[in-house]
N, C-alpha and C positions, 0 to 999 in steps of 0.2 A: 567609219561613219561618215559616207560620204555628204549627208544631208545636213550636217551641222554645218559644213561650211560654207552654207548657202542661207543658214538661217538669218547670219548678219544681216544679209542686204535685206532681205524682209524685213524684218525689226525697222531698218533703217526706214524702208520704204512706205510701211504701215505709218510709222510715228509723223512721219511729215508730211502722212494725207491727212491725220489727224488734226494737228497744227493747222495744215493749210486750212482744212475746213471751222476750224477753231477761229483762226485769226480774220477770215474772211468773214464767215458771221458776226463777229465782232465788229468789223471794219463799216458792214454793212446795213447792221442791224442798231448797233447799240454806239459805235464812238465814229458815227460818221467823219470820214477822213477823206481828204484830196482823194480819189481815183488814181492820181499816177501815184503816191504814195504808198493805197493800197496794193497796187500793182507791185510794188517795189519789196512790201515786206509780204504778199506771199507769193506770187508767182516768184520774185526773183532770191527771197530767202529759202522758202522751200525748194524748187527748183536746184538750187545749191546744196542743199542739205540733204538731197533725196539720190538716189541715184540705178535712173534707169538704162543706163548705159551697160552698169556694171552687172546688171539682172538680166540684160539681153546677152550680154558676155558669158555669164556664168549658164546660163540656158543654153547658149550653144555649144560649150564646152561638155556641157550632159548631153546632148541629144551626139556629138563626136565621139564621145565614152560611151555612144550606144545606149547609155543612161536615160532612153527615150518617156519611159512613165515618169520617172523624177524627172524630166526636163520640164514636162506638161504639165507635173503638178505644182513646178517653181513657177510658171505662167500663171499658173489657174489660181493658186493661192495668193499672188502678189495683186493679182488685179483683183477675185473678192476680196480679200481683204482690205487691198488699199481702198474699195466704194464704200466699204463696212466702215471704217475708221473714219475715210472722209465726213460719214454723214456722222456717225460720229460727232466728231469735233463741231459740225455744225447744230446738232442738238445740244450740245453742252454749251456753245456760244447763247444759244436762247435762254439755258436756263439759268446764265448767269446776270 
């Protein structure tokens, strides 16, 4: 099952567009905070927490393995999904 081992980094990467857009609408919306602060807890907490390094790594390793549809669908699902959960997280920051 080659596709589970790629699910991690999704998970990973879904949850801290999530967050990001969580903590930013919050940031922004509701507990206005310093701008470099903002900056700090989400671009550089998510940023840390997310990892696209490892999704272009594993995406090249399938498209090597000739694993060219899963390669394109580890791309295509990490990036909707990460805009889905982004916004996400920023509707949930309004509703709170």
């Amino acid at each position: 099952m080659q596709e589970a081992r790629f699910l991690g980094t999704l998970v990973v990467n879904v949850s801290g567009c999530f967050v990001l857009g969580l903590l930013n609408g919050l940031f922004t919306e509701r507990f206005l905070i310093d701008p470099q602060w903002r900056i700090c807890f989400t671009i550089g907490f998510c940023g840390a927490f997310t990892t696209f390094s490892t999704l272009v790594f594993e995406t090249v390793q399938l498209a090597s393995g000739r694993e060219l549809l899963l390669a394109a669908a580890n791309v295509i699902a990490s990036l909707a999904l990460g805009f889905i959960f982004l916004w996400l997280g920023i509707v949930a920051a309004r509703a709170l």
